[in-house]
C-alpha positions as CSV (number, residue, x, y, z in Angstrom):
1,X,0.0,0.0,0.0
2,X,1.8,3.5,-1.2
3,X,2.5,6.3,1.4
4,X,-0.3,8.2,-0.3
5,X,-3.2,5.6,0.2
6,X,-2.2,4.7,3.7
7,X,-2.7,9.0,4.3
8,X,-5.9,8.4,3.0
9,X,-7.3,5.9,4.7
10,X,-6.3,7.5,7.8
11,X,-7.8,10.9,7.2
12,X,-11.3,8.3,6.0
13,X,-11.2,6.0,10.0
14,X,-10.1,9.9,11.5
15,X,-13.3,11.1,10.1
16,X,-15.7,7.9,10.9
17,X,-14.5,8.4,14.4
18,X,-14.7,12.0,14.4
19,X,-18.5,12.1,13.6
20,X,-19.4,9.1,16.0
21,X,-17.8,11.5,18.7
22,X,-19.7,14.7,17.7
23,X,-22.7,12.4,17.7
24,X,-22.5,11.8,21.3
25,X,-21.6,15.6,22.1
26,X,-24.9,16.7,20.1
27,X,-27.0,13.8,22.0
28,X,-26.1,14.9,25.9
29,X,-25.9,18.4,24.6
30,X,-29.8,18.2,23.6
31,X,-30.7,16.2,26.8
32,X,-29.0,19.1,29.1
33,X,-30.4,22.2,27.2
34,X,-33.0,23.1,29.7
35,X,-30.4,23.3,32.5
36,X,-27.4,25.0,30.2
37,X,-30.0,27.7,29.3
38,X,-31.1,28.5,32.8
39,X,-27.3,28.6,33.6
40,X,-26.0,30.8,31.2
41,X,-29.6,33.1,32.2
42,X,-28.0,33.0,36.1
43,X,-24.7,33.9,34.7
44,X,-22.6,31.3,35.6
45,X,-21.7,30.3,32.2
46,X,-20.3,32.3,29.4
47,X,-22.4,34.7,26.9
48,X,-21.8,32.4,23.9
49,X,-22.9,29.0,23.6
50,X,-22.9,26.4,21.1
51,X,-25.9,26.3,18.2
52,X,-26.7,22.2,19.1
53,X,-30.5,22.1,19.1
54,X,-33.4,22.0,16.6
55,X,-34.9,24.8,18.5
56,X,-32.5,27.6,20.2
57,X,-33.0,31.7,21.9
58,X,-31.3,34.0,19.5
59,X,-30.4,37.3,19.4
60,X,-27.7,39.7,20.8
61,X,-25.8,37.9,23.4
62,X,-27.1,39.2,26.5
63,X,-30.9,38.5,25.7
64,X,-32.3,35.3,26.3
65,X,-35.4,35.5,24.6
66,X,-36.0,37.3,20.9
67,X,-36.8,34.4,18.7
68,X,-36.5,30.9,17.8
69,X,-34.3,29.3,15.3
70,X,-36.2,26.1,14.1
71,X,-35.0,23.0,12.3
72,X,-30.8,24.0,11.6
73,X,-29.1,21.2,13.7
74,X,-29.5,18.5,11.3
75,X,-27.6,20.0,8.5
76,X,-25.1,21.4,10.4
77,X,-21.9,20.3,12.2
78,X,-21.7,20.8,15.6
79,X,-19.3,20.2,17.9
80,X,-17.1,21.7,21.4
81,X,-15.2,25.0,21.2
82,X,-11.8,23.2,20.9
83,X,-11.8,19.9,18.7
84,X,-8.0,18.8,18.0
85,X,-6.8,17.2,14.6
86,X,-3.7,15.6,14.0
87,X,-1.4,17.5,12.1
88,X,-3.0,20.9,13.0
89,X,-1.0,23.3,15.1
90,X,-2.4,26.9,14.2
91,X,-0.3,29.9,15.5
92,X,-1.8,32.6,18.6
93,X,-4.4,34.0,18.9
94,X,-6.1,32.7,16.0
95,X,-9.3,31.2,16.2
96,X,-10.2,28.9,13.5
97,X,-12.5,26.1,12.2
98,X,-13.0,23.5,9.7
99,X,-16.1,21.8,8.6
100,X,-17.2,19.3,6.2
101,X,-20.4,20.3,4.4
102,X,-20.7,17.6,2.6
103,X,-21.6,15.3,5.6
104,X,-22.0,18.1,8.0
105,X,-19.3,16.7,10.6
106,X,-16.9,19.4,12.8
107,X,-13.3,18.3,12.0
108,X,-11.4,21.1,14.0
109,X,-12.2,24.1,15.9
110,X,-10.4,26.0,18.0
111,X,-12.1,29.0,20.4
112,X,-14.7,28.8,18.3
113,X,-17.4,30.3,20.1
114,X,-15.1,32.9,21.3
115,X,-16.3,36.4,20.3
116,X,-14.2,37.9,17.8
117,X,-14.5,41.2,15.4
118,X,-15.5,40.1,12.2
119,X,-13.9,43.0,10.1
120,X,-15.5,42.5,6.2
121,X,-16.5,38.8,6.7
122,X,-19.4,41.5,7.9
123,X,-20.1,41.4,4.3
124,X,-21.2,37.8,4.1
125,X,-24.4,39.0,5.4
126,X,-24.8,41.9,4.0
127,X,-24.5,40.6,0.9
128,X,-26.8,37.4,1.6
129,X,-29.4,40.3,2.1
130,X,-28.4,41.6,-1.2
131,X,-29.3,38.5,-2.7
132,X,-32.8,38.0,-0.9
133,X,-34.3,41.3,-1.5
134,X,-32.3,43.6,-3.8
135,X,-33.4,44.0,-7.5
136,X,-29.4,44.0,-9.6
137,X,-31.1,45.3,-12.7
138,X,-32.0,48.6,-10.1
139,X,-29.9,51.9,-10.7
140,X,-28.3,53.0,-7.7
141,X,-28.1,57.1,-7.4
142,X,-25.1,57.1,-5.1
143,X,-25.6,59.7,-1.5
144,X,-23.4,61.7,1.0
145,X,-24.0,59.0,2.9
146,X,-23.0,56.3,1.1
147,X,-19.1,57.8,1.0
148,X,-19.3,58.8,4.6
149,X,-15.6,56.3,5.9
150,X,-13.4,56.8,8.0
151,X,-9.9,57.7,6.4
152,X,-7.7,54.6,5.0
153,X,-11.2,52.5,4.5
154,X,-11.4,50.1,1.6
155,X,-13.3,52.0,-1.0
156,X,-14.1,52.1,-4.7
157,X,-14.2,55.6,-5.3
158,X,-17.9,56.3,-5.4
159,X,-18.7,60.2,-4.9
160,X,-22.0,61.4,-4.1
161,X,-24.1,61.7,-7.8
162,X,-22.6,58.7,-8.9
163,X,-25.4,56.2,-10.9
164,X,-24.1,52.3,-10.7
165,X,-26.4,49.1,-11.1
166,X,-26.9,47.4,-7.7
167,X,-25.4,43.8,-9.1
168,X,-22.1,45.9,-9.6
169,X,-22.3,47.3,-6.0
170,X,-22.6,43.6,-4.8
171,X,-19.7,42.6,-7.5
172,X,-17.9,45.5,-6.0
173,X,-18.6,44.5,-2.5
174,X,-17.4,41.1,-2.7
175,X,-14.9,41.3,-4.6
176,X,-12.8,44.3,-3.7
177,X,-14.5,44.8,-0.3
178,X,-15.9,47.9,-1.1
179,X,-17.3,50.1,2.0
180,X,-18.7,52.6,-0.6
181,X,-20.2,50.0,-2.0
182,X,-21.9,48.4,1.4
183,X,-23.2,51.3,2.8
184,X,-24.9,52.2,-0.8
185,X,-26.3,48.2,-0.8
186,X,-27.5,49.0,3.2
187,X,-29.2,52.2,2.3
188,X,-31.0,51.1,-0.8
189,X,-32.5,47.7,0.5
190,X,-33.4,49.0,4.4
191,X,-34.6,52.2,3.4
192,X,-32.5,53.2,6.0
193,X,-28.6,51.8,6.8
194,X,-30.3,51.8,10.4
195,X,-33.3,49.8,9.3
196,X,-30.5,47.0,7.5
197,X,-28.3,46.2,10.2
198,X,-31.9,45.9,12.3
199,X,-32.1,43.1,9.0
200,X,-28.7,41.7,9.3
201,X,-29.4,40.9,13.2
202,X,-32.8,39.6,12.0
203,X,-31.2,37.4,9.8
204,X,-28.6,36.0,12.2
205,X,-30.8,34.9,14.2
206,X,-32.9,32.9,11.4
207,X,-29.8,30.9,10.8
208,X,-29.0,30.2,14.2
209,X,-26.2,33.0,14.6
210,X,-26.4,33.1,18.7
211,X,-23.0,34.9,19.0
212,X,-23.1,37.6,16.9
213,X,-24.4,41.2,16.7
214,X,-23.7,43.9,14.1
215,X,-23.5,47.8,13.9
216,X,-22.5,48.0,10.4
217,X,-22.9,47.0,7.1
218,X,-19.0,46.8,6.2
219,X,-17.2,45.4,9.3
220,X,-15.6,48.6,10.1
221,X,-14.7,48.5,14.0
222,X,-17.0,48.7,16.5
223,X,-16.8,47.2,20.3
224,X,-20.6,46.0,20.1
225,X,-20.0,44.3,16.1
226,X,-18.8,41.0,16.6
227,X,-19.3,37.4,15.7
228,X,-17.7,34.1,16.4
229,X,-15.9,31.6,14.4
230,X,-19.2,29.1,14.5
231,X,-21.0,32.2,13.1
232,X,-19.2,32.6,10.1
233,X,-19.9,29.5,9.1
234,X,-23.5,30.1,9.6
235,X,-23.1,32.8,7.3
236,X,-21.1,31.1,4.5
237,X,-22.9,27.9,4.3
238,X,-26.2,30.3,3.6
239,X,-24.5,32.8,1.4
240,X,-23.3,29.8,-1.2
241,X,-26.9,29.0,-1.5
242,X,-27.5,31.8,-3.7
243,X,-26.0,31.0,-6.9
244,X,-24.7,34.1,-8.0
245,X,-22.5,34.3,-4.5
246,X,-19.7,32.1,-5.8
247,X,-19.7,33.4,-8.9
248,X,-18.8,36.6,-7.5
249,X,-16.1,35.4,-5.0
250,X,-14.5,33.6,-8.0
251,X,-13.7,36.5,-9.7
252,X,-10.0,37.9,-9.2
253,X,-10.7,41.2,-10.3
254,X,-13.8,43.4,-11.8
255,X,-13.8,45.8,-14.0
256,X,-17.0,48.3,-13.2
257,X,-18.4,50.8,-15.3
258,X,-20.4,53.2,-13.9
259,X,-21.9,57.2,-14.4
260,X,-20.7,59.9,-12.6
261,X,-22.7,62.9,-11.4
262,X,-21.4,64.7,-14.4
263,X,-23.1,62.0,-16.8
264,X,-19.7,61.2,-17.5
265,X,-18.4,57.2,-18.3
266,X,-15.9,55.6,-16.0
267,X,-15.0,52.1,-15.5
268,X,-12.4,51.6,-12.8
269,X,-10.7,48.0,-12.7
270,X,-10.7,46.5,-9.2
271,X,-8.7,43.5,-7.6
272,X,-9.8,40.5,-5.3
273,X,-8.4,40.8,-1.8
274,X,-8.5,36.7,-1.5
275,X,-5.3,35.7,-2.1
276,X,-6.1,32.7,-3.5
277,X,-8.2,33.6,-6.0
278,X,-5.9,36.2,-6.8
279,X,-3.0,33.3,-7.4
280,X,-0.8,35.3,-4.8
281,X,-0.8,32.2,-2.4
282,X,-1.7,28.7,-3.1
283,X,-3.8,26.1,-1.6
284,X,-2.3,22.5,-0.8
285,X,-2.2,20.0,-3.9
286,X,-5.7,18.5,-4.7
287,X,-7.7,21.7,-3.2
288,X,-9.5,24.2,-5.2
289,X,-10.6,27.0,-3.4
290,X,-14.2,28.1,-4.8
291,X,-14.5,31.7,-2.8
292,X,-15.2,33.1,0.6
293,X,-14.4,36.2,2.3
294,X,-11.4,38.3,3.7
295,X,-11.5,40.4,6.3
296,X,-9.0,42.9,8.1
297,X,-8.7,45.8,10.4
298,X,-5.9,46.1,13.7
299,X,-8.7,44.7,16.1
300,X,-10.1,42.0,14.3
301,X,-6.4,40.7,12.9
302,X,-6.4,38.9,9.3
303,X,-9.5,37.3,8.6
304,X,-10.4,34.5,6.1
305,X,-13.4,32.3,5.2
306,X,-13.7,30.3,2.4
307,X,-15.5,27.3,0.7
308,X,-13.5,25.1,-0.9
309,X,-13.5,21.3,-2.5
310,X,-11.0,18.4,-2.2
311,X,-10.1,16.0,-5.5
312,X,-12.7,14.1,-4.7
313,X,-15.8,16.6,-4.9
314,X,-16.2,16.6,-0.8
315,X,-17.4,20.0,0.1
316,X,-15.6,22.1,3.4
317,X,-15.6,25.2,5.2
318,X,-12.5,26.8,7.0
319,X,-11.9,29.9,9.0
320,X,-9.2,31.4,10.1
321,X,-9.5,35.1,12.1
322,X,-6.8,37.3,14.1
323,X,-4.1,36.2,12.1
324,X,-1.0,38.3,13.0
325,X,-0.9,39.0,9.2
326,X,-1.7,37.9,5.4
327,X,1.6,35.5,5.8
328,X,0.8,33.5,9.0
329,X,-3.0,33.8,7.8
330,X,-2.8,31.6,4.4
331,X,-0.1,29.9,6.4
332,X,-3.0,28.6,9.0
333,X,-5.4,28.2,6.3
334,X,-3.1,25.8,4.6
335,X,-2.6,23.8,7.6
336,X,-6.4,23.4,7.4
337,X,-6.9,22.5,3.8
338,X,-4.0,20.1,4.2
339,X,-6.4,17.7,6.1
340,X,-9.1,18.3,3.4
């Protein structure tokens, strides 16, 4: 039997056994809900627990009661906040995750129900609301308060008077992380930016997103927007269910054409920020990454999630966040798609 068969069937009995121990952890998780719940509402456990039930609270953090998420646990993995693999040894403080979609088993996490900042991962649900309820064939008129950043924030150059189609502002969002392009998306399908991120918490809480709580429609820094690792797979493993959202995340650059307030032409030309789509760093032999999200800002670290496939069609999500930078961040990831 060659090296590489024997490394196969390892990773195959690693797996089997895996998923029958994540079994057990979802059954005595289920039987002691009632009496984890009334914990965490004393205080005596932490803010952020685990999504392992058919029916959970959601919500910000600190509330126990705002809704119920029904029917997500069987067609998800779940699974403790640290689950070791061999061969994985990820540098500090990253958290990080990887899940296999295509049987829904938890094949490594690590602090991942610790609260993190999400930086533009932030975008993986703004742009699943993009796909729900905005109209791409709409003409966006862009407003003062679409441009409104901070200095040194990831733009495309919109100005105020600017008329682009709301499929480019998504393009332009996913692609090159826009913040222009967010806030235009926010504004346009809530009414209000206000009214949206009242949608994106909405929308966490359908899915089952008990950790997380958003400010923002970009990801730019804010104490109270934050997420967890478990989250963000949440997020991706909806946001892929919209056709066009791969599509989009495939695409190393975009080039967007556009009318400015003067009725004048422009088309701009703008670059992925995922490395690997880019071809700036490459995934292990065998792996083809299909798209994600990137993420950074000097709280929230180097962020990554992405989707990606082995050689033989199995489907996985990996994380990485707070990577000390873009080096040590593919570095982790490719520790994780290694095992794929």
């Amino acid at each position: 039997m060659s090296e590489e068969t024997i490394k196969k069937e390892k990773k195959k009995s690693r797996r089997v056994l895996t998923a029958a121990v994540l079994t057990a952890f979802a059954g005595i998780a289920a039987v002691g809900l009632f009496s984890l719940y009334a914990l965490r509402y004393l205080g005596s456990l932490p803010e952020v627990m685990p999504y392992d039930s058919a029916v959970m609270s959601y919500g910000k953090a600190d509330v126990i009661t705002m809704g119920t998420a029904e029917g997500f646990s069987a067609s998800l993995a779940v699974g403790p906040d640290d689950l070791a693999l061999e061969g994985v040894e990820l540098s500090q403080p990253v958290c990080a995750g990887l899940f296999s979609v295509s049987d829904n088993t938890l094949l490594f996490a690590k602090d991942i129900y610790s609260r993190i900042y999400p930086a533009s991962i932030t975008k993986l649900m703004t742009a699943i609301l993009a796909f729900e309820y905005a109209d791409e064939s709409q003409m966006v008129t862009i407003q003062p308060s679409d441009v409104a950043l901070e200095e040194g924030s990831q733009v495309i150059g919109l100005q105020a008077g600017d008329q682009v189609l709301m499929g480019d502002l998504i393009k332009a969002m996913m692609v090159h992380s826009g913040n222009d392009a967010a806030q235009a998306i926010a504004r346009v399908v809530g009414g209000t930016q206000s009214r949206f991120v009242d949608m994106m918490n909405e929308e966490a809480g359908k899915i089952g997103a008990t950790g997380t709580h958003f400010v923002n429609p970009t990801g730019l820094h804010d104490e109270d927007h934050y997420t967890t690792v478990y989250d963000i797979y949440l997020m991706l493993k909806k946001a892929v269910t919209y056709g066009s959202f791969l599509n989009i995340t495939q695409m190393p650059l975009f080039q967007i054409s556009y009318t400015n307030a003067a009725g004048e032409a422009v088309t701009k030309t703008l670059y992925g920020t995922d490395h690997y789509i880019t071809g700036e760093d490459q995934p292990p032999r065998g792996v083809s990454v299909l798209g994600g999200k990137t993420g950074t800002t000097s709280a929230a670290g180097s962020c990554l999630a992405i989707f990606s496939q082995n050689e033989y069609g199995e489907l996985y999500i990996s994380i990485v966040v707070r990577a000390g930078g873009k080096q040590s961040l593919y570095r982790d990831m490719n520790t994780l798609l290694s095992q794929l």
